[in-house]
C-alpha positions in Angstrom: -25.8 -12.3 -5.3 -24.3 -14.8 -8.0 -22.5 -12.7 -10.8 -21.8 -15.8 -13.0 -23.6 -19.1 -13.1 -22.2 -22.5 -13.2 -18.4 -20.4 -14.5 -15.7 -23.1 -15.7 -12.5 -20.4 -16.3 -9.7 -23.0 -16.9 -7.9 -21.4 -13.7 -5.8 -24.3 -13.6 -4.5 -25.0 -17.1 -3.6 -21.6 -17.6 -1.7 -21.3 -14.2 1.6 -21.2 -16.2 0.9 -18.0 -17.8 -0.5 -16.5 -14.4 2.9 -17.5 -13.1 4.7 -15.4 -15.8 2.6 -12.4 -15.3 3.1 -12.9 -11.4 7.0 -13.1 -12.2 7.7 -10.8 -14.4 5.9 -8.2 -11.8 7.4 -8.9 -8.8 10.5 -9.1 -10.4 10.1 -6.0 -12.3 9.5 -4.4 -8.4 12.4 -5.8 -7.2 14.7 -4.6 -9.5 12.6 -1.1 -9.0 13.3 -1.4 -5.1 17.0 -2.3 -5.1 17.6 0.2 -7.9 15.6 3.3 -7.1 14.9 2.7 -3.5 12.0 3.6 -1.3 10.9 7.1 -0.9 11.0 7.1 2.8 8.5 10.3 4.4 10.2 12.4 6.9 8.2 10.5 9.5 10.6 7.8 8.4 13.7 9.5 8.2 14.1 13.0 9.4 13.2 16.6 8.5 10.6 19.5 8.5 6.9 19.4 7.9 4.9 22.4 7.9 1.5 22.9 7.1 0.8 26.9 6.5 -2.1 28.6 4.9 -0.9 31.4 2.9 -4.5 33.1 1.9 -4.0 37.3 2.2 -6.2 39.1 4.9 -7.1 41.3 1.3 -9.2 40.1 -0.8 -8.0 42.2 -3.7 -4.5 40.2 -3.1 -3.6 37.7 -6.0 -3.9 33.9 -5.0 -0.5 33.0 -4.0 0.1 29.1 -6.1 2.7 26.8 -5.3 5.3 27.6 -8.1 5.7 31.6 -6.2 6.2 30.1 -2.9 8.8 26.9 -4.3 10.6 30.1 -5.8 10.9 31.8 -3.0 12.3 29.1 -1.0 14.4 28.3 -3.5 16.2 31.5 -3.9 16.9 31.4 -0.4 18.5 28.5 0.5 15.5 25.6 0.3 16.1 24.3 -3.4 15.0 20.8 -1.9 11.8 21.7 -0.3 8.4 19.6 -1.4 5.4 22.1 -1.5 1.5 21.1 -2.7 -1.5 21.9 -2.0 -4.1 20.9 0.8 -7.7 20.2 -0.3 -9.2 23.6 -2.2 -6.1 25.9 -4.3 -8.4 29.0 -2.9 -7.9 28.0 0.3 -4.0 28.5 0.1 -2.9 25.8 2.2 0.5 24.2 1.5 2.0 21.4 3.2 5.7 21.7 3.0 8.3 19.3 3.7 12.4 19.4 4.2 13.9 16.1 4.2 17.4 15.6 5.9 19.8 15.0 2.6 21.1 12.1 4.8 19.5 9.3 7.1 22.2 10.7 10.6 21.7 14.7 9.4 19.9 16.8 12.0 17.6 19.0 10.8 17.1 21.3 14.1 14.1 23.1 15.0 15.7 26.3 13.8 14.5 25.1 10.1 11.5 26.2 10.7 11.8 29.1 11.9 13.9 30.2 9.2 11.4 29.1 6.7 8.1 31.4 8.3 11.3 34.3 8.7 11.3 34.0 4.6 7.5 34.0 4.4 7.3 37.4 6.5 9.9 39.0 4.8 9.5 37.7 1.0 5.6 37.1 1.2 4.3 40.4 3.2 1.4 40.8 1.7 0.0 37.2 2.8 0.7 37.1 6.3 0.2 40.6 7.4 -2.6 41.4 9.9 -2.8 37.5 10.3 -1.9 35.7 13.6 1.6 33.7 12.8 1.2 31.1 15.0 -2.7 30.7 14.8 -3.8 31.9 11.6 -0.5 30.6 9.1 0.9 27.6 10.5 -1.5 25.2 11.0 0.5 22.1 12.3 4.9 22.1 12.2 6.8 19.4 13.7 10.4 18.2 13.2 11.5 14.7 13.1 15.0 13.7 14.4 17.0 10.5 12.6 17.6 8.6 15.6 13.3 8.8 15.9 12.7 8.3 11.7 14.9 5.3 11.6 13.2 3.5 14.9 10.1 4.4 12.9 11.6 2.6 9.7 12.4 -0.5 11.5 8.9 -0.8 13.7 7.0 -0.3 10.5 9.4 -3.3 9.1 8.7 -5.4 12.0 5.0 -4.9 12.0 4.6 -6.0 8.2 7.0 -9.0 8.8 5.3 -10.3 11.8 1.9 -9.9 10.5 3.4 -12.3 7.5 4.5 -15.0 10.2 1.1 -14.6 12.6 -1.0 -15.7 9.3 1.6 -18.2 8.2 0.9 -19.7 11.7 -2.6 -19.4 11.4 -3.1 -20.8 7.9 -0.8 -23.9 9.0 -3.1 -24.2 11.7 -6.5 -23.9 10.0 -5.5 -25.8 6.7 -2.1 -27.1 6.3 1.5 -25.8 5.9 1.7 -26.4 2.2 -1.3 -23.8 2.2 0.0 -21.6 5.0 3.6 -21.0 3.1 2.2 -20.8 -0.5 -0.8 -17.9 1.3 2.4 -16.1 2.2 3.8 -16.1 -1.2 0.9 -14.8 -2.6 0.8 -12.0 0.2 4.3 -11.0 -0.9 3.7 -10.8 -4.2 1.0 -8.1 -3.5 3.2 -6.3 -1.7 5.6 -5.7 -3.1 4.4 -5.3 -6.5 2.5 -1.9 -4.5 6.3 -1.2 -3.4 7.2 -1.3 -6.8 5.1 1.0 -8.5 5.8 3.3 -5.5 9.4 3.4 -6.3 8.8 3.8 -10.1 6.6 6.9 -9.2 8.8 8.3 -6.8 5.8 8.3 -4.0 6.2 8.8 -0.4 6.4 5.8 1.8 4.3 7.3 4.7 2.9 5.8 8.0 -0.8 5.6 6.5 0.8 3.7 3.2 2.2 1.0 5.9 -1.6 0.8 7.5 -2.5 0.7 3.5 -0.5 -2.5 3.0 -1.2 -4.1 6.3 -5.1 -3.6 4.6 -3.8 -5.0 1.5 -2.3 -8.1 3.2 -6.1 -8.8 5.6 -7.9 -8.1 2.4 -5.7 -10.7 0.5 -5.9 -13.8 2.8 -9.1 -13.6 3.7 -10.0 -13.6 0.1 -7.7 -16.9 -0.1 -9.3 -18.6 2.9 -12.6 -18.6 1.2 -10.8 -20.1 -1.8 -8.8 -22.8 0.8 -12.3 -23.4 2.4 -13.8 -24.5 -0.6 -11.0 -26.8 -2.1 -11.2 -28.2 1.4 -15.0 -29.3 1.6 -14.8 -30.1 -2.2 -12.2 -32.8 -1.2 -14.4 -34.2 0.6 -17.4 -34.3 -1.6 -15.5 -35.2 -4.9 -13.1 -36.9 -3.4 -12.7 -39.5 -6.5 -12.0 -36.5 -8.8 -8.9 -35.5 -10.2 -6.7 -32.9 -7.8 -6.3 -30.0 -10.7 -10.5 -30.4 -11.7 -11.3 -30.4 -7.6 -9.6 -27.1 -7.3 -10.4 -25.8 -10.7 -13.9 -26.0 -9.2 -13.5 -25.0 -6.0 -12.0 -21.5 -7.8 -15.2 -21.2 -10.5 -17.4 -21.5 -7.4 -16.3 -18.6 -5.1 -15.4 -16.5 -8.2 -18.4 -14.2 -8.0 -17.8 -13.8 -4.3 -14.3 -13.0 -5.0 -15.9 -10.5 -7.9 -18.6 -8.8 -6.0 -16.0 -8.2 -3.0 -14.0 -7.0 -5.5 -15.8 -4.3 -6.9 -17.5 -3.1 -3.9 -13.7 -2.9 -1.9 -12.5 -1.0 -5.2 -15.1 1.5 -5.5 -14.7 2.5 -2.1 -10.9 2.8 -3.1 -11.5 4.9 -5.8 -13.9 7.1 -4.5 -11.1 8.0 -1.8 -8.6 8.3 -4.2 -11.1 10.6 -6.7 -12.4 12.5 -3.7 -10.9 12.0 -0.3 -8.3 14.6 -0.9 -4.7 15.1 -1.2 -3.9 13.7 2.1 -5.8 10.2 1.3 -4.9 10.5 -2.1 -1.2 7.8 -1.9 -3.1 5.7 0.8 -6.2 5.5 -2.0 -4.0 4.6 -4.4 -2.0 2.2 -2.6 -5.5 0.3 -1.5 -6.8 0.1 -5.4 -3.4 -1.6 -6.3 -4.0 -4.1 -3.1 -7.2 -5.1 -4.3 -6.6 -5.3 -8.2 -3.2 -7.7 -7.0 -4.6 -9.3 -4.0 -7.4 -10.6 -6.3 -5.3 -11.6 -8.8 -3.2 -13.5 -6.1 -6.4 -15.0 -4.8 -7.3 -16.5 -7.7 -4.8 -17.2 -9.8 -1.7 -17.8 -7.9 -2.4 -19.1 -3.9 -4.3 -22.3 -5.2 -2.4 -23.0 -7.8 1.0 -23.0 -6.2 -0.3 -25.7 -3.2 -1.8 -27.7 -6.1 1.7 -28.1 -7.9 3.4 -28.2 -4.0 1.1 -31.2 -3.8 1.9 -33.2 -7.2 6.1 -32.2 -7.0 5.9 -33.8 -3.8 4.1 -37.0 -4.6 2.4 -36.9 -0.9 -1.0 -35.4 -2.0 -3.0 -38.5 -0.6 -1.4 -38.1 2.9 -1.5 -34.3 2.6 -5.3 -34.3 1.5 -5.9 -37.1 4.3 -4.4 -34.6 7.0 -6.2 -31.9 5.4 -10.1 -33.3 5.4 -9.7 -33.9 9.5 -9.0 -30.6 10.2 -12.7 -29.2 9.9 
């Protein structure tokens, strides 16, 4: 399926301004990140989540809604607590999270009992003639500091040796110009997603970590395609100018780049319009992966070894090494 025919987007001349863009994001993100932090999850630091359904064994009882229970756990000694909903508002299920107010604080186990002990005693009416244990609390569990950090650091590691595996493998496949400049373009795309997590104050949770490892195999395999092409266009226009040989090679997989695209980012935004609140931050995470993974793709991985190869004046060696490896 061909989108555009015979496309000559000036990819190339206007790489300066994609460069801007690009800068002023992931600077704006950085800025973001070392001012406002992360919003580590309890997984990743330490605390108390509880899911509890709160719908009355009478049907003649009122709805309870999130702003009665976040009073009630305010006025008794939980001002911090997160509350929302889970799927359906007339199905009454909260998820509820206590978040140490430091990384080495203990939040013990006795938490949570205190918090179903305020339930029963301010909230009668919806937990009466139900089963505690079966029927309200749905899934507890408390996360220590020593186990949140170890968490915080593996999910570190894991992002930063995925970065050096396809470093390795680009340098391998293509050439290291291409492998190093693939990697840039990978960490612009994520942490521009860090960024606008940090500007909306949204949970870092283990699911968003499996969102940007996504974002990062979505990313360079839509550079590789791009890389392929310069690569076999070097060798059939091998006379032409470096900037029109991968200004071409870019107009040529750009409605494969588009149709992958749109397909990958409906499937995003169907999750994040319909999967639910729990898929709703990993959604949302994906659709900015895609929209800045293309955009990296296309306007910035290319470019950056094209400009690699004309500052360092050793294109003709560089494109010589490059054409064996096929």
């Amino acid at each position: 399926m061909r989108l555009f025919r015979n496309p000559n987007i000036p990819f190339v001349k206007i790489r300066m301004i994609s460069y801007i863009i690009a800068g002023i994001l992931v600077l704006g993100s950085i800025v973001l990140l070392l001012t406002r932090g992360v919003n580590w999850s309890i997984d990743f630091t330490s605390g108390v989540s509880a899911s509890i359904n709160l719908k009355a064994a009478d049907p003649n009882t009122p709805l309870l809604n999130v702003a009665t229970l976040r009073n009630v756990l305010n006025k008794h000694g939980f001002p911090e607590a997160e509350i929302q909903n889970i799927g359906d508002p007339a199905n009454a299920s909260f998820l509820i999270k206590i978040k140490s107010k430091t990384d080495d604080e203990e939040v013990t186990s006795g938490v949570k009992d205190e918090i179903l002990k305020i339930i029963q005693q301010n909230l009668p009416e919806y937990v009466q003639g139900r089963d505690l244990a079966k029927d309200v609390v749905e899934e507890i569990y408390v996360v220590g500091p020593k186990v949140g950090g170890e968490l915080r650091s593996q999910a570190t590691v894991a992002v930063i040796i995925a970065l050096i595996l396809m470093v390795i493998y680009v340098w391998f496949r293509f050439e290291l110009t291409f492998g190093v400049m693939a990697i840039l373009a990978l960490f612009h795309d994520v942490i521009i997603v860090l960024g606008v997590f940090s500007l909306t104050g949204k949970e870092i949770t283990t699911q968003i970590i499996a969102a940007l490892l996504t974002i990062v195999g979505y990313s360079i395999n839509d550079t590789i395609v791009v890389f392929d092409r310069i690569r076999e266009d070097l060798v059939i226009y091998r006379n032409d100018p470096l900037p029109s040989i991968f200004n071409r090679a870019l107009n040529s997989t750009l409605s494969r780049t588009t149709v992958t695209t749109i397909t990958t980012l409906f499937s995003a935004l169907a999750l994040y319009f319909f999967g639910g609140t729990v898929l709703h931050d990993f959604a949302l995470a994906m659709v900015l992966g895609v929209i800045v993974g293309t955009f990296s793709s296309v306007f910035l991985a290319s470019n950056l070894v094209l400009d690699v190869f004309s500052i360092t004046r050793k294109e003709k060696q560089r494109i010589q090494k490059l054409t064996k490896k096929k």
